[in-house]
N, CA, C and O atoms as a DFTB+ gen file, in Angstrom:
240 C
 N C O
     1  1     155.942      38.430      60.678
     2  2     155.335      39.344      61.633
     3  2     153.824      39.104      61.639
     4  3     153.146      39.201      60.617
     5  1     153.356      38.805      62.772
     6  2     151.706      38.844      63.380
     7  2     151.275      39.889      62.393
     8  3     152.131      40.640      61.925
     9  1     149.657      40.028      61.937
    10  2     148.852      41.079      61.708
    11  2     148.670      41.968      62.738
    12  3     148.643      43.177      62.507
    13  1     148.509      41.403      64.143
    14  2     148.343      42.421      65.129
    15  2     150.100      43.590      64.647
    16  3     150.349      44.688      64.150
    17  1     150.674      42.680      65.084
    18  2     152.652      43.796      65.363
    19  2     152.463      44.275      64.248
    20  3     152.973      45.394      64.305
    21  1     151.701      44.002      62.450
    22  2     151.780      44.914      61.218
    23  2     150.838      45.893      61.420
    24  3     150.993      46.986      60.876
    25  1     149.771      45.647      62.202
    26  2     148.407      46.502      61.793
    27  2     149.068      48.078      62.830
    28  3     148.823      49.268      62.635
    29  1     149.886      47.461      63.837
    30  2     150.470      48.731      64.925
    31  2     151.153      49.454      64.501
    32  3     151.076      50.672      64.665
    33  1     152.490      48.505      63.459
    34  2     153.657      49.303      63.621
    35  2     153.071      50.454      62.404
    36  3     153.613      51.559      62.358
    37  1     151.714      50.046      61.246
    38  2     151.399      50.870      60.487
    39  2     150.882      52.271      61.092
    40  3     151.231      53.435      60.899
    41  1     149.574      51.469      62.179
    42  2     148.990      52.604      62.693
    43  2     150.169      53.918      63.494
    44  3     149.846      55.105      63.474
    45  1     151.425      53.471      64.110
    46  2     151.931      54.229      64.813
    47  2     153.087      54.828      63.488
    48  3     153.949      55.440      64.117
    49  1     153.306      54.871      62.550
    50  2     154.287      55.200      61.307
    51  2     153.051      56.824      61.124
    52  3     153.407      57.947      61.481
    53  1     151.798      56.547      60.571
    54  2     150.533      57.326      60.569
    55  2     150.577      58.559      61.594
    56  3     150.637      59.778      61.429
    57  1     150.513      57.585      62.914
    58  2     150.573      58.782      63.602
    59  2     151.624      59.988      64.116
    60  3     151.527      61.086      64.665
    61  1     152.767      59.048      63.563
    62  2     154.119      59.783      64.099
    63  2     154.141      60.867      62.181
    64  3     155.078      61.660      62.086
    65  1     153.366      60.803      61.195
    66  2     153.447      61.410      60.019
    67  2     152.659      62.623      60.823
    68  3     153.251      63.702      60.815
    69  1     150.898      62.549      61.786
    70  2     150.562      63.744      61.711
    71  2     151.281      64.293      62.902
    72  3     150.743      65.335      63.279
    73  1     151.749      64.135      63.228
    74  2     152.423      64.737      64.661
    75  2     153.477      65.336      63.879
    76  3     153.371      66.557      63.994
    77  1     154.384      65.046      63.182
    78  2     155.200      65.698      61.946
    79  2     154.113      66.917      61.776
    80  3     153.949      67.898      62.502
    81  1     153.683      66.675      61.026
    82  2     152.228      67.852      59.990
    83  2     152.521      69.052      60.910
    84  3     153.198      70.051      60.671
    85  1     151.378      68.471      62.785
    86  2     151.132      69.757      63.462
    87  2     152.260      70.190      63.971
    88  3     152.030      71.156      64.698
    89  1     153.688      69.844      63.912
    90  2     155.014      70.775      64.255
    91  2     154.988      71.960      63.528
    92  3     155.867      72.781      63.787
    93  1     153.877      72.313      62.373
    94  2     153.839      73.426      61.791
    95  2     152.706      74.340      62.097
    96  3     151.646      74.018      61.561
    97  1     152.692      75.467      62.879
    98  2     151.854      76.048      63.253
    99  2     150.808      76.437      62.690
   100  3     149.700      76.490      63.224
   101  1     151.160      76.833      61.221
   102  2     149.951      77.158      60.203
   103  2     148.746      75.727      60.328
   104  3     147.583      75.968      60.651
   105  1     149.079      74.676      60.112
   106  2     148.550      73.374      60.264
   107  2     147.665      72.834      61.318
   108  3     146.550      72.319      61.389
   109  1     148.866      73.251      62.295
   110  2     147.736      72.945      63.690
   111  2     146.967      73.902      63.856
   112  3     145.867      73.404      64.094
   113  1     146.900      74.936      63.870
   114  2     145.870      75.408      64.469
   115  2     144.972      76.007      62.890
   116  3     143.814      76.371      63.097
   117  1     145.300      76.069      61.926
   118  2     144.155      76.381      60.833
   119  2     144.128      77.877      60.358
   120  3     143.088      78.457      60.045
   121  1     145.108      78.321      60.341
   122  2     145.142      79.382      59.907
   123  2     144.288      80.022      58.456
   124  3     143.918      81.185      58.616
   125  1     144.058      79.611      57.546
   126  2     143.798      79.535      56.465
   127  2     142.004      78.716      56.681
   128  3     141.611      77.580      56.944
   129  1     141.407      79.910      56.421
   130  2     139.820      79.182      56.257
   131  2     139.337      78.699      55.150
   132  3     138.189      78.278      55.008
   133  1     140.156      78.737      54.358
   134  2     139.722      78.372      52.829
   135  2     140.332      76.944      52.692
   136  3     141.384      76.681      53.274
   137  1     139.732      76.088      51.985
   138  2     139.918      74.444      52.196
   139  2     141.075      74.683      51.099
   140  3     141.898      73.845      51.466
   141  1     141.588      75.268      50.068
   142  2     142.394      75.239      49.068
   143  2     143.413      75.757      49.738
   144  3     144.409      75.059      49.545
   145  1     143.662      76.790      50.540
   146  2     144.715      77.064      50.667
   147  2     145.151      76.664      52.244
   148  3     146.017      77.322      52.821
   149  1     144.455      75.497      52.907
   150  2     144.125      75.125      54.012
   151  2     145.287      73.547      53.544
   152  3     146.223      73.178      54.253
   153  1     144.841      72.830      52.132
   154  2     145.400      72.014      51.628
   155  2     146.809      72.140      51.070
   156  3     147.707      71.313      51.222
   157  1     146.896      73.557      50.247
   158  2     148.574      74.126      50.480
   159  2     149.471      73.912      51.058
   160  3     150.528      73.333      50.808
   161  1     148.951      74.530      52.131
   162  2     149.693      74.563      53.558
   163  2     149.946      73.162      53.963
   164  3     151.101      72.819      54.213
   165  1     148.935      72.298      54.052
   166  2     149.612      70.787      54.737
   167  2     150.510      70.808      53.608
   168  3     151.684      70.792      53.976
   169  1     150.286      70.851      51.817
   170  2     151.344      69.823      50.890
   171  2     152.441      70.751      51.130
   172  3     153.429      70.018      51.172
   173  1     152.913      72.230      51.353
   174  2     153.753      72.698      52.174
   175  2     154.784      72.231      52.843
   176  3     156.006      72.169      52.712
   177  1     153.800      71.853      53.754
   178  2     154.691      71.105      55.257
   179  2     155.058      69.760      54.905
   180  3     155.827      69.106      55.609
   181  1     154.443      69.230      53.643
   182  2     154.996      68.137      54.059
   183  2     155.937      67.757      52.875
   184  3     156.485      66.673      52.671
   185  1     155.988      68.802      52.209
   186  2     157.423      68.924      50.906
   187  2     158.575      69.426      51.795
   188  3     159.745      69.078      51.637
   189  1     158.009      70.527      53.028
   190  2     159.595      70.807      53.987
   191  2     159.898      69.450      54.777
   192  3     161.020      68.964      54.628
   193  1     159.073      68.871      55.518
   194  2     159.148      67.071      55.833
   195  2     159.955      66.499      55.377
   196  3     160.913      65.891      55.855
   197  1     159.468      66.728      53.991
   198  2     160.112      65.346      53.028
   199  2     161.165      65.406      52.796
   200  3     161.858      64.393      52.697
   201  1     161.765      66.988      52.586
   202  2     163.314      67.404      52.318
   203  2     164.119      67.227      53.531
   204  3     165.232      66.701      53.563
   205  1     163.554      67.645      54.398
   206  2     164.562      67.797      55.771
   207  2     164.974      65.966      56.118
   208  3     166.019      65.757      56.735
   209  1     164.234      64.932      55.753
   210  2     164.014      63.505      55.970
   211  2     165.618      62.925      55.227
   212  3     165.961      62.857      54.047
   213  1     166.186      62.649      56.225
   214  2     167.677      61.659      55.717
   215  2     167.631      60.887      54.922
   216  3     167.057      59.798      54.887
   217  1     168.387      61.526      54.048
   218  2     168.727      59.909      52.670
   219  2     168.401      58.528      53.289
   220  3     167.415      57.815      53.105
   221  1     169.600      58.318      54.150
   222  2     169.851      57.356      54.474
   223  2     169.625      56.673      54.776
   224  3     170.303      55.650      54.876
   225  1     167.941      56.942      55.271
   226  2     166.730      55.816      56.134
   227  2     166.188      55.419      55.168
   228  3     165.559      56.106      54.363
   229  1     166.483      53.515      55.112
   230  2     165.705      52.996      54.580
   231  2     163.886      52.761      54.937
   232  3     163.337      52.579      56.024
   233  1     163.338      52.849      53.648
   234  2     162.008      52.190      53.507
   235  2     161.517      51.075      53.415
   236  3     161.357      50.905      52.206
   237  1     161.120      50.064      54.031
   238  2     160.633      49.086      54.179
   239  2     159.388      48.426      52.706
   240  3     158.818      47.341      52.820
């Protein structure tokens, strides 16, 4: 695979992770003004992410 088709398919893996993130409302819009519990909240969302994510898909 080209560097260009690796450098994309990385950049678009990235972006399809924060588009994941802001499906959680607390996240997108910032509920939480405090940077600690601002950081919660994303590792939060992205421990419910990680669980809801099918065995079955392999990782490259």
């Amino acid at each position: 695979m080209t560097t260009v088709a690796q450098r994309y398919k990385d950049r678009n893996r990235v972006e399809r992770a924060f588009h994941r993130l802001e499906q959680f409302r607390a996240v997108a819009t910032r509920y939480d003004k405090l940077k600690d519990r601002y950081e919660a909240t994303v590792t939060v969302a992205s421990i419910m992410i990680w669980l809801r994510a099918k065995p079955d898909r392999s990782q490259p």
